[in-house]
Every structure is written in structure tokens, then in C-alpha cells.
N, C-alpha and C positions, 0 to 999 in steps of 0.2 A: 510191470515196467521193464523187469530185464528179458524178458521173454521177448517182449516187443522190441527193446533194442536190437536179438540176437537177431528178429525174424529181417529187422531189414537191413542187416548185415551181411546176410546169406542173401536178401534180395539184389543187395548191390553186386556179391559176388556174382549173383546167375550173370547178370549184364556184361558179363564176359570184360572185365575190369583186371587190369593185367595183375600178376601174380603180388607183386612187390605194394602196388597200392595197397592192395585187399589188404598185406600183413599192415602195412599204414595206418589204414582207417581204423584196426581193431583197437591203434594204441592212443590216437588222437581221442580228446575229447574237446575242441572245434567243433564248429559248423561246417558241412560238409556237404557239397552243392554235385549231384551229376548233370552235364546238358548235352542234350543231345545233339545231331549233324545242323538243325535250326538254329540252338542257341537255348530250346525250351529245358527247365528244369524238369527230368526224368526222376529225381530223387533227392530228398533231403535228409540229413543226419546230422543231432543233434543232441551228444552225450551230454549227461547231469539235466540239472533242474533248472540251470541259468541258461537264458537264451535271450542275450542281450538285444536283439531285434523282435523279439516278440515272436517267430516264424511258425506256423502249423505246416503242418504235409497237407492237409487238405486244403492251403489256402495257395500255395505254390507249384504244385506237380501242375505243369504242362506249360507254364508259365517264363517268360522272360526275366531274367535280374530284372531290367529297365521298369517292368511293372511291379517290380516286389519290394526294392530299394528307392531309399528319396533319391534325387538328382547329382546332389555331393556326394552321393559314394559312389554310383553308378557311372559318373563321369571320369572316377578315377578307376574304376574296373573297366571300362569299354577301352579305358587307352591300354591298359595293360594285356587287355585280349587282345588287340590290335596288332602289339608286339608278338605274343605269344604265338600266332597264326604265322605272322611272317616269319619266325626264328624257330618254328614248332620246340621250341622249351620254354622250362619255366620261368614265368615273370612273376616279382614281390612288388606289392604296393603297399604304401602305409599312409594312411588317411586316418583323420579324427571327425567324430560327430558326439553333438551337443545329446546329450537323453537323460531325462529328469532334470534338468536345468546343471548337469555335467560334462564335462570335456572326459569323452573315451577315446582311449586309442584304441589301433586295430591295424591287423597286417592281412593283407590279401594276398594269397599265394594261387595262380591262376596255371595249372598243369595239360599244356594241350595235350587231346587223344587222337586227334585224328593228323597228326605231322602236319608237314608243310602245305597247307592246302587251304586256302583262303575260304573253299565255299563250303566245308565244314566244320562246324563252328563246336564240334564236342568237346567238353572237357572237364578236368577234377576243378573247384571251385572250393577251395579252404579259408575261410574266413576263422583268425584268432586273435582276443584281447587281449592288448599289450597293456594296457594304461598303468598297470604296475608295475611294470618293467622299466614303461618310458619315466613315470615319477622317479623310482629307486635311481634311474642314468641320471634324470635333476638335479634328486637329491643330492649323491656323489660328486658330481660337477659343482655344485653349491658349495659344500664341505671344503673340495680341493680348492676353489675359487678361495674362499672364507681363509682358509689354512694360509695358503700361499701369498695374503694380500692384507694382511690382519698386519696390522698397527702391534698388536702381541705377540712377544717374544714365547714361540712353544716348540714343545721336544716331543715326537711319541715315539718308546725304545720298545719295541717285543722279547724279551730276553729267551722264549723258544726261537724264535729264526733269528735271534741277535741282528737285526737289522734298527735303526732309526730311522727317524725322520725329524729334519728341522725347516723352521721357514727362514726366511731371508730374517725376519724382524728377531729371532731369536739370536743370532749372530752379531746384528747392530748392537743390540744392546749391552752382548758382550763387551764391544767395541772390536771384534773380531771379523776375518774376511772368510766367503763361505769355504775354500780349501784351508782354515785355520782350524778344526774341527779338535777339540781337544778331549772330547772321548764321547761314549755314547749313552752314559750316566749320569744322572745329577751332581753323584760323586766325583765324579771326572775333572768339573766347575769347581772344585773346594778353592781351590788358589784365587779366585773369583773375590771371594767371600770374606770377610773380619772370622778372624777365628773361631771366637766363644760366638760368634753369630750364628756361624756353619755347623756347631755340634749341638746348638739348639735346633736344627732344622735334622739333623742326623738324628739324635732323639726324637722327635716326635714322627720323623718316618718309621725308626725300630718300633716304638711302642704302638704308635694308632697306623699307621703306611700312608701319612698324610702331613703336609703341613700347607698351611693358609696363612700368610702375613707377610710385614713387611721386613725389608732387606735392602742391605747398600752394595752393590756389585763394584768392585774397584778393575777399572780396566785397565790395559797395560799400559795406556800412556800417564796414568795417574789419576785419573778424571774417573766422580764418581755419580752413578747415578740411585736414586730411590726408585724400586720398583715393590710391588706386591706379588709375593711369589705364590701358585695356588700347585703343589703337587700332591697326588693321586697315587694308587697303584688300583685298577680295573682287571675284574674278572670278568672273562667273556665265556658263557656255555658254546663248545664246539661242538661237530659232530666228532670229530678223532679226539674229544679232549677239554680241558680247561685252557684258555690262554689267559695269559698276565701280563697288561701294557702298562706300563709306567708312561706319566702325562706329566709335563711341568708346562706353566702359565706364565709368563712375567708381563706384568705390565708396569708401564712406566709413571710413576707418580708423585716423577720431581715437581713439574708445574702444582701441581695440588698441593702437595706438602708447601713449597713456595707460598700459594695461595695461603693454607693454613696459618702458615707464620705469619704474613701479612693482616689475614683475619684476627690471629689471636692479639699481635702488635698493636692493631687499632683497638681492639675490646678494652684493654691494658696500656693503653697510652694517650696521653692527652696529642691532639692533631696538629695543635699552632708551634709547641714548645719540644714533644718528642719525651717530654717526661712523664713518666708515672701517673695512670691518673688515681681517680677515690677508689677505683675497685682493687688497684692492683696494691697503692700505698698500703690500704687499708689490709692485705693480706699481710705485706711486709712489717706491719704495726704486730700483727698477731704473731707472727713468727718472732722477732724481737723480744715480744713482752715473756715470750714464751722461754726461747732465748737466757735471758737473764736471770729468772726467778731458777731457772734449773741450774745455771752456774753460779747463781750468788752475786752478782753484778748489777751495775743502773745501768737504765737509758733515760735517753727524755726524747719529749716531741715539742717542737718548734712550729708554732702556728705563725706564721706569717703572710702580712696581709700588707699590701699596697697603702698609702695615705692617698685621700682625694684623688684616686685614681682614676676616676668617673670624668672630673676636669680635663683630662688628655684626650677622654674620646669625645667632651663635647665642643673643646677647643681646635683640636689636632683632628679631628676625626678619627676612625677605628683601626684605618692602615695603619694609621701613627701610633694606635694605643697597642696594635698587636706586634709592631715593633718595640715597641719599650717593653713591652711583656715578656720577648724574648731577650729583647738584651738583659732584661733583669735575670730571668731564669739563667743566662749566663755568669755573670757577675755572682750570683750564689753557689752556684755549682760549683766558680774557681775559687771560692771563698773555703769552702768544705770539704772533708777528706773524700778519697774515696769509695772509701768503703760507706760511706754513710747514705741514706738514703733519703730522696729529693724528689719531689712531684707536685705536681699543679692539681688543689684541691677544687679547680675552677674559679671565671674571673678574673681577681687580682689575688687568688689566696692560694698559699702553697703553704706545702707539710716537709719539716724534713726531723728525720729519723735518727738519734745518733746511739751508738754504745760504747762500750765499756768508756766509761766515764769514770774518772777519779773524783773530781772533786767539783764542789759546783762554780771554783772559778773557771773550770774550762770551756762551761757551758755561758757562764760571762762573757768568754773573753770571744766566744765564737758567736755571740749575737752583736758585739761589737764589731768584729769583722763583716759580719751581714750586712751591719746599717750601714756602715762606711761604703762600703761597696756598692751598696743600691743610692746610697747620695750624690755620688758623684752626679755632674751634668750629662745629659741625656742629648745626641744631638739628633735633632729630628726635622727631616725637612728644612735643614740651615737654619734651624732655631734651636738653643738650648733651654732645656729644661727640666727643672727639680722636682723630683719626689721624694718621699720618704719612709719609711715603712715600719711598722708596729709588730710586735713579736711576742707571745704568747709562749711559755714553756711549763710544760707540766710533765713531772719526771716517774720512770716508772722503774719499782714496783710501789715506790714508796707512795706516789700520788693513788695510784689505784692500777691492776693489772686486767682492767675491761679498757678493750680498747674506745670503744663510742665513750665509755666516760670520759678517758685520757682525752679525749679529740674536744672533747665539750668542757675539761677543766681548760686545756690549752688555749680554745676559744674566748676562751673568760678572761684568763690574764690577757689576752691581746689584747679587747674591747678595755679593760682597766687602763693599757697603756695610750689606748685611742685617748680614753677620758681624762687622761694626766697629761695629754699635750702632746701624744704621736711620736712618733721616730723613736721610737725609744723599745725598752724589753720592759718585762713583769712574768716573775713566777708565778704559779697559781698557790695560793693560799685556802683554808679552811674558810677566811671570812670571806673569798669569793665565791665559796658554795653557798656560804646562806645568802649573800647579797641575793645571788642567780636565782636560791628555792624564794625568797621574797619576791625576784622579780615575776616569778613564776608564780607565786599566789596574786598578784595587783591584777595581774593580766589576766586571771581566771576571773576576778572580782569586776573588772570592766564590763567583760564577757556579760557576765550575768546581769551585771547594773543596767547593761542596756538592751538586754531581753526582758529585764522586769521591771522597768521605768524605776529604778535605782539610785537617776542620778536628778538632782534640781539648781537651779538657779540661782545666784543672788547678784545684786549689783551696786558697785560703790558708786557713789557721786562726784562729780566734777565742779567744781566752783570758780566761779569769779575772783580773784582774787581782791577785787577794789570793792566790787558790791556784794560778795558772800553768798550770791544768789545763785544756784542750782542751773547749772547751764547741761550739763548731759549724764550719760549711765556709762559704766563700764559693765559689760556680763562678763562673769568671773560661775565656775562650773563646781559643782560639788559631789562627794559620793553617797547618800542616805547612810548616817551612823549606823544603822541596824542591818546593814550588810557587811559594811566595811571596820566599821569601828574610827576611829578616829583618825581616819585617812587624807595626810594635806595634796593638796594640787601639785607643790612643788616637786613631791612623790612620783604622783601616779602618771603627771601630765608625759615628763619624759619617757615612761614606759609604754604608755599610749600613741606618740611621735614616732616610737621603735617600731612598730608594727601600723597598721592598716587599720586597727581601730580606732585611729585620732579622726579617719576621712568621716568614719560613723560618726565619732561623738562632736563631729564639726559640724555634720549636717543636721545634728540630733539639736546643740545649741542654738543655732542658727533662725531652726524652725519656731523654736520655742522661744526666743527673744522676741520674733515675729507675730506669732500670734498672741504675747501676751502684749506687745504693743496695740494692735488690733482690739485687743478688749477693751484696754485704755480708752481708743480713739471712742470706740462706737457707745461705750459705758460712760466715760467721764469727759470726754472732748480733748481727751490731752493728745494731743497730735502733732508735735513742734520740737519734742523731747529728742536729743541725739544721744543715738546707742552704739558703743564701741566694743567688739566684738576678735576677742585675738584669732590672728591666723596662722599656723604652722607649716615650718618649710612644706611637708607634704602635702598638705590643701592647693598649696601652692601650684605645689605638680601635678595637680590631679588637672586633666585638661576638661574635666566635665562639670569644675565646681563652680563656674563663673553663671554656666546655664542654669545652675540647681537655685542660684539664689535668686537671677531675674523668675524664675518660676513662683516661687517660693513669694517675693516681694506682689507678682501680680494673683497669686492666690486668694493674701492677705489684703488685697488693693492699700500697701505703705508707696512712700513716696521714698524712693533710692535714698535720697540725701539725707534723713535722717540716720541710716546708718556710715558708720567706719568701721573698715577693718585694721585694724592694728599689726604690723609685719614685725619682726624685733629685725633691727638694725645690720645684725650678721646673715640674715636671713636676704634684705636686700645687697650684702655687698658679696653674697656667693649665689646669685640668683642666674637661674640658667634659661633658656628661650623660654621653654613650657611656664615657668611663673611668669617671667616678665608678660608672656601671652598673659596669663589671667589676673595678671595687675590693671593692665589695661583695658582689659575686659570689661570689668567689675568697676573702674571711673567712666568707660562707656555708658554702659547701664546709670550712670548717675553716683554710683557710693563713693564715699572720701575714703583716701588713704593716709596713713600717721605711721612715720616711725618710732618703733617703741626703744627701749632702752636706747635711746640716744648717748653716744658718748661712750660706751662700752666697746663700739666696732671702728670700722675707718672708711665711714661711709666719707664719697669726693663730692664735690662740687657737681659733677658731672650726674652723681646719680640724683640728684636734687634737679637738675634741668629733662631727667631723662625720663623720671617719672611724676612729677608736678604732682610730688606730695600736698597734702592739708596741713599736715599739724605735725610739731615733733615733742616728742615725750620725756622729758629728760629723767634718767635713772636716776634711781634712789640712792646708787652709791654716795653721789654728788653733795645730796640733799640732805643726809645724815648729819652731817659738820658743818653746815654752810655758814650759820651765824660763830663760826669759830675757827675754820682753815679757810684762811684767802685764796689758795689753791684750788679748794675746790669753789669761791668765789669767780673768779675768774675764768672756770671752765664754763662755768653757767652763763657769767655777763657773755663772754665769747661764745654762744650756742646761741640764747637771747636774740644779741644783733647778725646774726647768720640768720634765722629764721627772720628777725625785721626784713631784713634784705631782700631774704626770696619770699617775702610776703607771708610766711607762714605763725601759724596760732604757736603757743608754746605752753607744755600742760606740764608743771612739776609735781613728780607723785610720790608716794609713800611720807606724805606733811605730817609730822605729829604734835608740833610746838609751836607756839603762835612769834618765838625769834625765826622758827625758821621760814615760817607765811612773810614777816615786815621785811624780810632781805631780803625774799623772791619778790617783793611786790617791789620795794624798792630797786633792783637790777631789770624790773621790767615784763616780769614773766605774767603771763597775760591770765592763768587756770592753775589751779591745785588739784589733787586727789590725796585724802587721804586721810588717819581715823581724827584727824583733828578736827575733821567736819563731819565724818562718818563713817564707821566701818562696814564692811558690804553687809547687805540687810537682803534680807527677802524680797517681793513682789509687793506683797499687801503694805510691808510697812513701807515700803521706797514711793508708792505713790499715796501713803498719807502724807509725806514731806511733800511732794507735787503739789497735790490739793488744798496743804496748806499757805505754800507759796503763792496761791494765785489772790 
């Protein structure tokens, strides 16, 4: 190979190739074109092993460029020869072509030999690749672009030639103008910087030559901004040397941080009220309890919850309830010190947090000022109106120092105070723990009773009061003793109401008053019998329970009217769209409706016209003293001739003495229930009384 290079090195020499070229060509390693007084290439030369045209000597010699080259490069070498003839010097050309699916660059350098003289066309023909050259200019140009035009504040100092360089954005953010240059080192910026800030950043240069984080720059108008500072110190291998550039980075990262707060604010804050919400209280609980026990001090927690809060959004609608929500959370805050801490546990329910406490009249005196403050009149929409609110405190270390416990004693004296008649406070006590772990075993005993057919039936009788004869059933629900043990209704039923198992154990009864009516029918022909059946605010609400019982009714093929459902009294005078929809529902479908405990609530006129009751039931209270308090005489004659009036049946229950049958019968009342005719029995044995009546 070097053999052959030298031989047509000396070839090109013979060709009488002037003195200066010859030393030329030894040094190039280019492509190397001779043409002769035609334009034919007399000689090609082509050092190394790249020959980025592919070119042979045997494919070229005697040949034209225009035959050797595609069209795009040849077109830009015939102009430059063009030039070169008429100005007989050198012309550069620089053209790119595509090879291997790449962009090359290339420089044409076109040397005429034969001077000024159009018709001979001899000459040097040096084709070289630039494409690395023109990338590196790119590059460069990109860099300086990038540098000069970057959003980032940067600095690069070389401390061998002591020169810097800064870009525009490095200056702004100083808050500085570009001849305001206050020196050519990080160090330079100290006055920038919070003190103990800038010696944390001066240490971690000494010890590692680098620091990464964040920093507050104070500029000279006072104004500060958060940036993320990233410096460096880089070694560069030289030919003369080592060089060492120091780099700083600043970027700006007040909007983010902004952001951050904003993010962290909503994670940690309820969004209607601006208060605290569970995640963040619930840290401030921990810290508190923690707090205390290490100083030797009380706190307590104040569970406070809204009364019939629910009433405002189905009355008022929900703009109206989330204005009272707020004005509430007002009203407590300026009740409360404030150091104390205050947040919305969601809902209508808020937490607040109190310490050092002396004694427990201060925690008295401070749930007094709560109620007071949330009672006042509410003006909404040019209407006023009253709420009230219930308070729950359980103190700590003394109550227990686990916070979920503290929240869940706290929760318990509330519900106590719900149950004693609202607007009022309640400590938490040791017998509110067992109530709760009772309430907590009935509700696991449900659970079960009605995954393992647990629970059965019984039902009391109705009577005549003139002829004694057996006019309908009440179903009344039980829990099988060998799970429960001697578990009463009046127990379990309200704990069932609490929760979303009352829907189950309604549709569980329902079914089963049904089909044992159906055996009746199809067994014994008793088909005429009326069965009453209680229903609970929540069935109430359930919007799907009117459909379950038309299904249910044509399963069984019963006739509607022989059942009622039984409402209790309170139940119709706090009834909200969703019952009233499935009260009317279910006298659609055919079933009678009966108020139960009559007398107890303050049902109007109006709901007697609104809902074209059947039957009303007058409570027990009444009926305990009747043949002996004319008081309660009197409330019955007047219940009596009200039902006369609006046509309806009247069923006096819980009978146990036959003075108290001859004075209902006498004032008018039309039915009886109760054990003076029979206490609630089973299946079997309630239709051997049937069968024997006929």
C-alpha cells in the first residue's frame, strides 16, 4: 500500500506539477483529482483507507468529473470551474450529499493550471470532508445559542486565563444590570445570599467542589427570589495542561415552590372552610398528645358535630349549607384561643384541640361558649335559621394517649349528647366504652344472624275491641337465643337503624311475612288476614325499597292491601322528598299506611291530608294509666275523634288489663294489641288461633 502511494506520488510529480503543489499533495490526505487541457482526469490520489466516494484509478483515469460524480455535486464543481478559468485562481466550494442514508459535508477546492484561458481546462481537483467540522460549528453555535438565551441564570469563570462569562438571565436574577458585575466568583455573590445559607454552600464547595440545592438570593431592591443553585468545578485534559472551569446554574423556582405550598395547603386543608383537615389535625393530635405526657400536662379533644345539619341542605340547598358551614367554622374559631387547634373533620364535623388546661371547668366553660356561638340565628338567603351542635370531649393523657382512640372516645360522648337531646357537651366515660364494645358485639351478632338465618318471626294480634275477634298480625323480629342469648329488640333494633343493616333485616322481614302468608293462603285458605309490618326512617330512604316489595308481593301472588306498613310518628314529621317518594309509592302499589306511636311527636293536620294515612296507633305511654289519669283520658278521647274525623281506624297497644280494654272501648277506639289477648307467639301457633276463629 505505501509503496503504491509513493509510486503515484512521483507519477504525479513526473507530470510536470509545479514545485509547491508536489510539497502539497505529500501532506494532504484528501482526494486528489489531476485533469488535463479537456477536463479528463489524468490522475487520482487518495490517502488512507476512507474514500468516501467509493473512487478506483481504474474506474476514472481518462474520464470526466461529470461522468464520475452524481449531478448535485458536479453542478456545484462545474460552477466553480467556471470561475476558476475566468479568474485563473483558486475557487472553494462547499456542498453536502446524502451517503448511507447521511448528510456529508465537503469542500471543493478547484486550483487552475493552465491560467487565464478558457480552452484549457487543466487543473488540481481537491475534494475534503468537512462533516465534522461543519457538526463541531453546529454544535458551538447551539451551545452559545442555549448559553445566551436560557431562562438560567449561569456563570463559566476559568481561573488560568481569569476570564468569565455570564448570560443575560444570570444578572436578572440577581436583580442586577449586565455592567453591574460584582465579581467573577461565586464568592464574589456572598452579599446575594442569607448568611448561614452562603457558608453552607462554601462548605460543600471546600469539602466535595460542588453544591446542588436550594437558595434565597436577596436582591438589592429587597425582593427575593427561590432558585436551585447547581455548582461545579470541571477538569478539562489540555494539550498545554489541565484547565479548571468553575460553573454555577441558577434556576428559578419561586413559581414551584409557590406551587408546592399551594399543593401541600390543599393536601392539609379542608377547601370550603380553609381549616385543617383529618390528615393534618390528626398530625397535630399526635404532636399534642405527645406534647403533654412529656411535660406533665392535659389536653382534650372536642368532637363537634352539627345537629340536623342535613335539614339545611335539603331545605336551603347546599350553597346555603356550605354557607352555614362556614359561618360556623367562624363563630368557633372566634370563640377559641389561638393557640388552639381547629379543623373540619368533614361534613358537619369538626375537631378542635386544646392544651394546657387547668381544670375541667375551663374545658366547661369553653364548650359553652361553642354552643352559644353556633346558636345564634344564621341568616341565609333573608331567612333565619337555628342550629345547634353537640360536643363530645375526651381528655388526654388521662382518656388514653392513641390518638384514633381519643377521636373515637370523643366521638362517643358526642353521639351520648346527640342521644340526651343535642346542643349540649358530654365527657367520655369508661361506661361509654362498654356501651360502644356492646354496641360493637350486637352489630357483629346481626352480621352473623343474617348470614346464618339467625333471626325468626313472631307476631302479636290485633283485636276488635267490641267483638274480641282477631282482626290482623303485627311482625315483630327476633334474634335465635343460641347465638345471641337473650337479646330484646328494643336493644338491637336501634343499632341496626345505625348502620345499613336495618335495609337487610327489612327486606329479610318483609320477605318472610310474605311467603309465610302464601303458605297460609295456599295450605289453609286464610287469605284476608292483615299484616303490619314496621318501617325505619332508613327503608324510608332507601329509593329502591318500594320496588322490592311490589316484586316481592307479585312473586308471592298477595294482594297489596293486606299489608301495612307501620312509620313511627317522628319518623313522618322529619320526612324528607326520598320517604315521602316511597310512602307514596307503596299506597300506589296498593299497601296501607299507619302512624305508629301516635302522640309522642307533633304530627299537623296537614300531614294527615298529605299522606292519607289508614290507621293511627296510639302509644303505650297513654295507655298504661288510662282507667286512672284523665290526662291521659283525654289525650286519647282527642286522638279518637281526630282519627273519627279524618276517617281513620284507631289501634290502642301494649292492653294488659281488661279496665284498660272497657275505657278504650268506651272513648271509642276501634282495636287493641296486646298481652291481654296475646303476647306475640310464633307462626304455628298464631294460625292455630286463626283456624280456630273460623
Amino acid at each position: 500500500m505505501n509503496m503504491q502511494v509513493n509510486n503515484q506520488k512521483d507519477l504525479l510529480k513526473k507530470r510536470r506539477l509545479p514545485d509547491h503543489f508536489s510539497e502539497l499533495i505529500d501532506a494532504l490526505s484528501d482526494i486528489v483529482f489531476q485533469l488535463d487541457d479537456q477536463g479528463c482526469i489524468t490522475y487520482l490520489y487518495s490517502e488512507g483507507e476512507e474514500n468516501p466516494f467509493d473512487l478506483h484509478k481504474e474506474d476514472v483515469i481518462g474520464r470526466e468529473l461529470k461522468e464520475v460524480f452524481p449531478v448535485s455535486v458536479t453542478h456545484h464543481l462545474d460552477n466553480a470551474f467556471t470561475e476558476a478559468q475566468r479568474q485563473g485562481k483558486l475557487q472553494v466550494v462547499r456542498f453536502s450529499v446524502k451517503q448511507r442514508g447521511k448528510e456529508k459535508n465537503f469542500e471543493g477546492r478547484i486550483i487552475p493550471t493552465g491560467g487565464k484561458n478558457a480552452h484549457r481546462k487543466s487543473a488540481i481537483v481537491i475534494l475534503r470532508d468537512i462533516t465534522a467540522d461543519v457538526n463541531s460549528r453546529e454544535y458551538f453555535n447551539l451551545i452559545k445559542k442555549i448559553f445566551e438565551e436560557s431562562t438560567e441564570g449561569m456563570m463559566i469563570f476559568s481561573p488560568r486565563s481569569n476570564k468569565v462569562f455570564f448570560n443575560e438571565a444570570f444578572f436578572r436574577m440577581f436583580g442586577l444590570k449586565l455592567d453591574e458585575n460584582p465579581g467573577k466568583r461565586i464568592e464574589d455573590f456572598e452579599r446575594f445570599f442569607k448568611a448561614e445559607q452562603f457558608a453552607m454552600i462554601r462548605e460543600s464547595i471546600r469539602k466535595h467542589g460542588s453544591y446542588h440545592g436550594e437558595a434565597t438570593l436577596i436582591r438589592p431592591d429587597g425582593s427575593r427570589i427561590s432558585v436551585w443553585l447547581n455548582y461545579d468545578r470541571l477538569q478539562k485534559v489540555e494539550s498545554d495542561g489541565d484547565g479548571t472551569y468553575e460553573i454555577a446554574i441558577l434556576t428559578d423556582i419561586s413559581e414551584l415552590q409557590e406551587f408546592q405550598e399551594e399543593l401541600h395547603f390543599s393536601a392539609t386543608h379542608d377547601v370550603l372552610t380553609g381549616l385543617p383537615n383529618r390528615r393534618l389535625l390528626m398530625n397535630h393530635l399526635e404532636q399534642a398528645i405527645q406534647r403533654c405526657v412529656r411535660n406533665h400536662r392535659s389536653g382534650a379533644l372536642f368532637f363537634i358535630d352539627l345537629d340536623d345539619f342535613k335539614q339545611v341542605n335539603d331545605t336551603l340547598g347546599h350553597s346555603a349549607g356550605d354557607t352555614v358551614l362556614t359561618e360556623c367554622a367562624k363563630r368557633i374559631r372566634s370563640a377559641i384561643r389561638k393557640s388552639d387547634i381547629f379543623g373540619r373533620l368533614g361534613g358537619d364535623e369538626f375537631l378542635l384541640i386544646v392544651e394546657e388546661i387547668k381544670s375541667p371547668d375551663d374545658l366547661m366553660h369553653l364548650a359553652h361558649k361553642i354552643i352559644n356561638v353556633v346558636n345564634q340565628p344564621f341568616d341565609v338567603g333573608g331567612f333565619q335559621y337555628h342550629i345547634g351542635v353537640s360536643i363530645g370531649v375526651a381528655t388526654f393523657p388521662n382518656d388514653s394517649t392513641n390518638r384514633e382512640e381519643l377521636l373515637r372516645y370523643a366521638d362517643m360522648a358526642m353521639y351520648q349528647a346527640k342521644e340526651q337531646g343535642k346542643n349540649r357537651y358530654r365527657f367520655y366515660s369508661n361506661t361509654l366504652d362498654q356501651k360502644l364494645k356492646r354496641h360493637s358485639m350486637i352489630e357483629n351478632i346481626l352480621r352473623y344472624a343474617l348470614e346464618n338465618d339467625g333471626f325468626y318471626l313472631v307476631y302479636q294480634p290485633k283485636v276488635d275491641l267490641n267483638t274480641n275477634m282477631l282482626t290482623g298480625l303485627e311482625a315483630l323480629i327476633r334474634i335465635d337465643e343460641k347465638i345471641a342469648g337473650p337479646l330484646h329488640p328494643q336493644e338491637f333494633i336501634p343499632i341496626a337503624e345505625g348502620s345499613d343493616l336495618i335495609l337487610k333485616i327489612g327486606q329479610w322481614v318483609f320477605e318472610r311475612c310474605c311467603q309465610t302468608m302464601a303458605q297460609w293462603k295456599q295450605e289453609y285458605q286464610v287469605n284476608n288476614i292483615e299484616i303490619s309490618i314496621n318501617l325505619s326512617p332508613r327503608q324510608l330512604m332507601d329509593g329502591n325499597f318500594a320496588d322490592f316489595v311490589e316484586r316481592v308481593l307479585r312473586k308471592y301472588g298477595l294482594d297489596p292491601t293486606i299489608i301495612e306498613f307501620e312509620i313511627g310518628e317522628t319518623a313522618f314529621v322529619q320526612s324528607q322528598k326520598a320517604s315521602e317518594h316511597t310512602i307514596k309509592k307503596l299506597q300506589n302499589i296498593g299497601c296501607k299506611i299507619s302512624i305508629d306511636d301516635f302522640g309522642t311527636g307533633y304530627t299537623s293536620l296537614a300531614t294527615f291530608k298529605r299522606y292519607k294515612v289508614d290507621k293511627l296507633k296510639i302509644d303505650k305511654s297513654f295507655i298504661d294509666e288510662i282507667s286512672l289519669d284523665g290526662r291521659d283520658q283525654s289525650v286519647v278521647k282527642a286522638s279518637i275523634a281526630l282519627a273519627d274525623a279524618m276517617d281513620l281506624k284507631t289501634v290502642a297497644i301494649g292492653i294488659e288489663t281488661d279496665d284498660q280494654r272497657q275505657t278504650l272501648r268506651l272513648l271509642g277506639c276501634k282495636e287493641m294489641q296486646g298481652f291481654l289477648y296475646s303476647e306475640p307467639k310464633r307462626a304455628p301457633e298464631i294460625l292455630y288461633l286463626l283456624l280456630k276463629e273460623r
